[in-house]
C-alpha positions in Angstrom: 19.9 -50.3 -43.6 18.2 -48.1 -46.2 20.5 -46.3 -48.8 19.7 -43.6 -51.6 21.2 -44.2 -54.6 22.7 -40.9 -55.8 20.4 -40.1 -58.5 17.4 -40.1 -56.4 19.0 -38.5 -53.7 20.7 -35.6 -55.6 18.3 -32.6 -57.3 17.8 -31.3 -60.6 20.7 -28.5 -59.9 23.2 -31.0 -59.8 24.8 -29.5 -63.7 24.8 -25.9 -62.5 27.8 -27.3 -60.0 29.6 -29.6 -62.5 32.2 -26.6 -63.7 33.2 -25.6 -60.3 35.1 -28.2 -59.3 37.9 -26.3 -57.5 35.5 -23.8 -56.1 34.3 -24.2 -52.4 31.1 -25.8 -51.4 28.7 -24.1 -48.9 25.6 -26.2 -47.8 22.1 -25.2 -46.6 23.4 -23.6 -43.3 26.6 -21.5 -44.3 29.1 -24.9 -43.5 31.6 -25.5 -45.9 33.2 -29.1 -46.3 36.8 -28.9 -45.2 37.2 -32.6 -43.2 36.7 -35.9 -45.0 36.6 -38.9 -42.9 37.3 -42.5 -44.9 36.4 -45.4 -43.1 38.6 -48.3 -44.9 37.3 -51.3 -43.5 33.7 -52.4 -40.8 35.8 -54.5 -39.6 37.6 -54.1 -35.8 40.0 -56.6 -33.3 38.2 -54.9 -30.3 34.1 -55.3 -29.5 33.7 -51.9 -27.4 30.6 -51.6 -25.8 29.4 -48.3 -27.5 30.3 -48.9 -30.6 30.6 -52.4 -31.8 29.1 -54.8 -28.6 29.9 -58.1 -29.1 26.4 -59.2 -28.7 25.7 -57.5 -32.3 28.9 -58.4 -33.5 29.4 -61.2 -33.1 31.5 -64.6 -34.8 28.3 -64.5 -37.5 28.2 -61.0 -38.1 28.3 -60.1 -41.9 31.0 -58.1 -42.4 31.3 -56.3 -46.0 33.2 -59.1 -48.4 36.3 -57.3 -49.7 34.7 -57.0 -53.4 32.6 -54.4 -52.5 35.2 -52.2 -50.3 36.5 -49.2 -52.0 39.8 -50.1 -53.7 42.5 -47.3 -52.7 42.5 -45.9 -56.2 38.9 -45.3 -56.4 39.4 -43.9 -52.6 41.6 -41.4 -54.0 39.8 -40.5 -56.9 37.3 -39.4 -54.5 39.7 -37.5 -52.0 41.4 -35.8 -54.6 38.0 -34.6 -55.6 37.1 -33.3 -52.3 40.6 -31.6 -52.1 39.6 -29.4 -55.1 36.3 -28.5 -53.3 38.3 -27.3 -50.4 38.9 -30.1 -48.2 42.2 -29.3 -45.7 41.7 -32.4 -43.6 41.3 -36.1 -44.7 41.4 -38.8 -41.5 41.5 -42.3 -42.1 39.1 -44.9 -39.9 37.3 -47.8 -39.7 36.5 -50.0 -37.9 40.2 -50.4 -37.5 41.4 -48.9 -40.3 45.2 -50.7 -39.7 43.7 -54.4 -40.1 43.1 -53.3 -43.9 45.9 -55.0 -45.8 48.6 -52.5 -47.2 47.1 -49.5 -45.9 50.5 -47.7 -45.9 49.9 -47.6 -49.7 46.5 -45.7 -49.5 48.6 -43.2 -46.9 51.4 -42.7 -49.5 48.9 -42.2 -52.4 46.7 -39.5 -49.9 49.9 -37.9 -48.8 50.7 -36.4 -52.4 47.6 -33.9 -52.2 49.0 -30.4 -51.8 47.2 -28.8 -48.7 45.7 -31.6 -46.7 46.4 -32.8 -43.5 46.6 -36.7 -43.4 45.2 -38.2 -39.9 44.2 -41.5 -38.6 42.4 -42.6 -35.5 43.6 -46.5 -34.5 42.9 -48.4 -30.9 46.9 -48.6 -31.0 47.7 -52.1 -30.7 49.2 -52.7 -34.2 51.1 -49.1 -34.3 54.6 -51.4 -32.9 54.3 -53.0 -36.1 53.0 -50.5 -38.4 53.7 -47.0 -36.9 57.7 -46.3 -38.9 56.0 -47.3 -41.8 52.8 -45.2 -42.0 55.1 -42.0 -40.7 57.5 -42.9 -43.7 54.5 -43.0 -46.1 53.5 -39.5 -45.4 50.7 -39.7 -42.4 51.0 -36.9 -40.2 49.3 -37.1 -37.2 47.6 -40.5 -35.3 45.2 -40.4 -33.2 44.2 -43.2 -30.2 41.5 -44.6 -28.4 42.0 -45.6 -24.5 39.4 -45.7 -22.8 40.7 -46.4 -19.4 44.3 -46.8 -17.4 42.7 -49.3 -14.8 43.6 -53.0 -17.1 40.2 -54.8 -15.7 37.6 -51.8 -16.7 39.9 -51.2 -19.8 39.4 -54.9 -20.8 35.8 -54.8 -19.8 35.5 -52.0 -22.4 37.1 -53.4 -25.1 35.7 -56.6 -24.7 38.3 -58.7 -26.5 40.5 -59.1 -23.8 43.2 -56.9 -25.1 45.6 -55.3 -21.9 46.0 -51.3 -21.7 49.9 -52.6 -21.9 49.1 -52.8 -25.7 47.7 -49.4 -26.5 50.5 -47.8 -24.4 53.5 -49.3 -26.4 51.2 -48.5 -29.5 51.3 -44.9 -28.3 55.0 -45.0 -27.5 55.7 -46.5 -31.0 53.9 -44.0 -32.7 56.2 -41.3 -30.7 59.2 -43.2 -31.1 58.5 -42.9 -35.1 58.0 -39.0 -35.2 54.3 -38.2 -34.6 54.0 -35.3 -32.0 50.9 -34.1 -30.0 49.8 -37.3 -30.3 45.6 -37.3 -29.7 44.4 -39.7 -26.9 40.9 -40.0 -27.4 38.8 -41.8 -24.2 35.3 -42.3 -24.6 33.5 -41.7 -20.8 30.5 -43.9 -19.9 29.2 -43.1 -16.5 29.7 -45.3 -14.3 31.5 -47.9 -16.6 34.9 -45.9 -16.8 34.2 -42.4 -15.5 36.3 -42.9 -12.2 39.4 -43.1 -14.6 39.0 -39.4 -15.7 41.6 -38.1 -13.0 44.5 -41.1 -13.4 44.0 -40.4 -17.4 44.9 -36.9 -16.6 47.7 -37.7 -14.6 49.3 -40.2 -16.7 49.5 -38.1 -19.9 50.3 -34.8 -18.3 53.8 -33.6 -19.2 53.8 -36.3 -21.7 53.3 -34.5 -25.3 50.5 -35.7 -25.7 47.2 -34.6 -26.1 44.4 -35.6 -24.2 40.5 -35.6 -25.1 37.5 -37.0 -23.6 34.3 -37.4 -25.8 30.3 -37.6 -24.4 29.0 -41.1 -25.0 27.2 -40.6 -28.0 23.7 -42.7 -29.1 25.5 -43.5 -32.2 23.9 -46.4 -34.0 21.2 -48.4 -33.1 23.4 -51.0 -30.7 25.0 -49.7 -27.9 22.1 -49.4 -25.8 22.5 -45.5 -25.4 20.8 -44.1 -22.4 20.8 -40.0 -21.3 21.4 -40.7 -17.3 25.3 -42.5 -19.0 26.4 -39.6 -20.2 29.1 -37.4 -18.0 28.4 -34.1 -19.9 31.8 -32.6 -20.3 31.6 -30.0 -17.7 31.7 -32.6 -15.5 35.0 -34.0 -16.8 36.8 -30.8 -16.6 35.1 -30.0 -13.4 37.0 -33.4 -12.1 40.7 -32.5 -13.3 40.6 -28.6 -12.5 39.9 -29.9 -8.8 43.5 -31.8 -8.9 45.5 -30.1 -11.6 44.0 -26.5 -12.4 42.9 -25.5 -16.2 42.3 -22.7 -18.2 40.2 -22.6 -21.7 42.0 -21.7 -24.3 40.9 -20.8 -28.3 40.4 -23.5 -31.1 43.1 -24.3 -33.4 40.8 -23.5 -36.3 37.3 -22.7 -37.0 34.7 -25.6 -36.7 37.2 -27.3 -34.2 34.7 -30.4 -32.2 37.1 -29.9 -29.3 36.8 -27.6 -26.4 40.2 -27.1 -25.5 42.0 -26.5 -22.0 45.5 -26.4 -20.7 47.2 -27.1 -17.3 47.7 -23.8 -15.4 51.4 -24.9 -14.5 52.1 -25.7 -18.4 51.8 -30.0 -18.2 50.0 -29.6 -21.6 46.5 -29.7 -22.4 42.9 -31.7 -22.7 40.2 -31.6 -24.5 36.9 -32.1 -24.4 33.6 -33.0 -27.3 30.8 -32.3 -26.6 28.1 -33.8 -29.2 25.2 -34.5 -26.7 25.5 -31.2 -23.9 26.9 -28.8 -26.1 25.6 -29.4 -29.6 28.4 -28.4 -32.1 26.4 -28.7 -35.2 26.7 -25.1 -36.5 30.0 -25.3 -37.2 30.1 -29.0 -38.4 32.2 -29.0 -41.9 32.3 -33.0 -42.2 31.3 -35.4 -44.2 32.4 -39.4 -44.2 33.3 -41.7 -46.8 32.1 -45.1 -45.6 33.8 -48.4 -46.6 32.2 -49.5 -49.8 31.5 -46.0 -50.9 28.8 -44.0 -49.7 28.7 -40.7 -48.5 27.3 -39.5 -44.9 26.7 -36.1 -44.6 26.3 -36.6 -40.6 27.5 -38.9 -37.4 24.2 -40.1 -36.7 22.6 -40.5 -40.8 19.7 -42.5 -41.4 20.9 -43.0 -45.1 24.1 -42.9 -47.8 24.4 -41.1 -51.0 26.1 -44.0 -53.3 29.1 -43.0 -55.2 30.2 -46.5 -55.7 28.4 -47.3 -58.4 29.5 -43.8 -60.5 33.1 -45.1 -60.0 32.8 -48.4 -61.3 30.5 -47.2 -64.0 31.9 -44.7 -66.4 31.0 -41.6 -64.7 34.2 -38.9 -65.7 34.9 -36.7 -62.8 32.8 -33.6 -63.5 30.2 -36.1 -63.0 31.4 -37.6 -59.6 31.9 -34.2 -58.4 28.9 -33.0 -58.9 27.5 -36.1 -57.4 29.4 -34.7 -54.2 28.1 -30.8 -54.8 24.6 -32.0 -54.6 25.0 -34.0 -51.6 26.8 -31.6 -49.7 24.3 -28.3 -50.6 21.4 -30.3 -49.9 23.0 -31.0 -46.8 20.9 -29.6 -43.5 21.9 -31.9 -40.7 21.3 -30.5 -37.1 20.8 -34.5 -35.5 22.9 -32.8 -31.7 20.8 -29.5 -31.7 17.5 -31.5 -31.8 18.0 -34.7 -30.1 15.5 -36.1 -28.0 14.7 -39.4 -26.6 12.6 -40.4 -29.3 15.1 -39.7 -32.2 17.6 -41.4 -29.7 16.2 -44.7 -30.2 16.1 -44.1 -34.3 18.0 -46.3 -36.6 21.0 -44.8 -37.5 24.1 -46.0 -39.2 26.8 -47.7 -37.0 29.8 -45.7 -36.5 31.9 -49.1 -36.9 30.8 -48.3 -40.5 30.9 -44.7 -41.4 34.3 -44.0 -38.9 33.7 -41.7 -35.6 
């Protein structure tokens, strides 16, 4: 994995930023930042095919010893930065970001910025234990991964043996402690899980909940990504209309990844990303956080811009700032818009790291 430190990757005009901290930032396409994604541990309890397959990761894997994770005060420090610069939404991921220890604290110390919207995406099978407790600390919404209904293709996806039964209660825990329009969030891999679009559909109509399905993505360099798997999103939506009939309707906010529709007959809606058919990067206002620090300006990076090492040194935060204001108006990522099957194979940073 190659990594810039920040003061190679960062330009001369770095100063010029330093007394703007709580003015927004723009980079070299128009985008301002406005979502920060914080991954709080590489670690996860499932081994999903496309995103951590257990031939990678396996027992000998070397996961990131905890002395060089982000404590939650220096994660703060950084998200309270980002706040000032305009960020309105912060999600919390991982790998499974509820198998880092006391997490509830980091969601109580996030929820006391004024004007940010506090997410987090979890498989779901810790939320029984976990869910009353992040919803008392101040997390807003949570959002899940399933993949499939059917228990054998779910279990072939997750490849840990966990049962859909366990995401499900997850999901009903999570309601039972307050979240509404909970996010449902199955990845489609044709022909591995693709014939579970419809009973998805039908299971979480009229349930509250909101459904999305997302392209398999060539994220990383291990889940042996290959064009002819991918169910562009049409496709998806194509499937339901034909048993429960959709209409479009607008984004909840500018820059939203998800195309959205709703049932004709008002059973709620579904949505659909759309990173490989219908390239979203013009209106891309994210940048990640990944667990011991660096910043990723982009899903599919090559590199990090290191921010660790200014917040153990004694960098003030006009400095860390504009650490962040020089990586995000360099910032030119396009990786959707140009994709090809030679910058498919590419290395690239694996989302178990830097958080989908």
């Amino acid at each position: 994995m190659k990594v810039i430190p920040i003061r190679s990757a960062l330009s001369t005009p770095l100063s010029v930023r330093a007394d703007a901290a709580d003015g927004p930032l723009v980079d070299q396409r128009g985008r301002s930042v406005r979502d920060l994604r914080i991954s709080v541990t590489d670690r996860c309890n499932f081994r999903c095919v496309y995103c951590m397959p257990r031939a990678v990761f396996d027992k000998d894997y070397p996961f990131l010893p905890r002395a060089q994770l982000l404590s939650f005060e220096e994660i703060f420090r950084v998200a309270k930065i980002f706040a000032a610069r305009g960020v309105r939404k912060i999600r919390i991921t991982g790998g499974e970001p509820l198998l880092r220890k006391d997490i509830e604290r980091l969601i109580a110390m996030l929820a006391t910025l004024d004007d940010v919207e506090l997410t987090l995406t979890t498989n779901g099978v810790l939320l029984p234990k976990l869910a009353r407790t992040l919803r008392d600390a101040g997390l807003h919404r949570v959002t899940v991964s399933l993949d499939a209904l059917d228990d054998a293709t779910f279990r072939r996806m997750n490849d840990a043996d966990y049962p859909v039964e366990r995401v499900l209660e997850g999901i009903a825990a999570a309601q039972s402690a307050g979240f509404e329009a909970i996010k449902v969030n199955m990845v489609v891999k044709r022909g591995s899980n693709d014939q579970d679009i419809v009973p998805m559909a039908r299971h979480f109509r009229n349930s509250g909940h909101i459904l999305r399905f997302i392209e398999f993505m060539d994220v990383g360099a291990s889940n042996g990504w290959k064009m002819d798997e991918v169910l562009p999103s049409r496709d998806v939506i194509a499937r339901i209309h034909e048993q429960f009939p959709l209409e479009a309707i607008d984004p909840n906010y500018e820059g939203e990844v998800a195309e959205r529709w709703r049932y004709v007959d008002g059973a709620g809606e579904v949505g659909v990303i759309s990173s490989v058919t219908q390239a979203f990067c013009s209106t891309c206002t994210r940048i990640r956080l990944s667990t011991e620090g660096k910043l990723y300006t982009c899903l599919f990076a090559q590199h990090g811009h290191d921010l660790r090492d200014l917040l153990r040194g004694d960098a003030d935060d006009a400095r860390i700032d504009a650490a962040i204001a020089g990586v995000w108006t360099q910032r030119d990522d396009r990786y959707s818009e140009i994709r090809t099957a030679a910058t498919a194979g590419r290395p690239k940073i694996e989302m178990s790291y830097i958080g989908g």
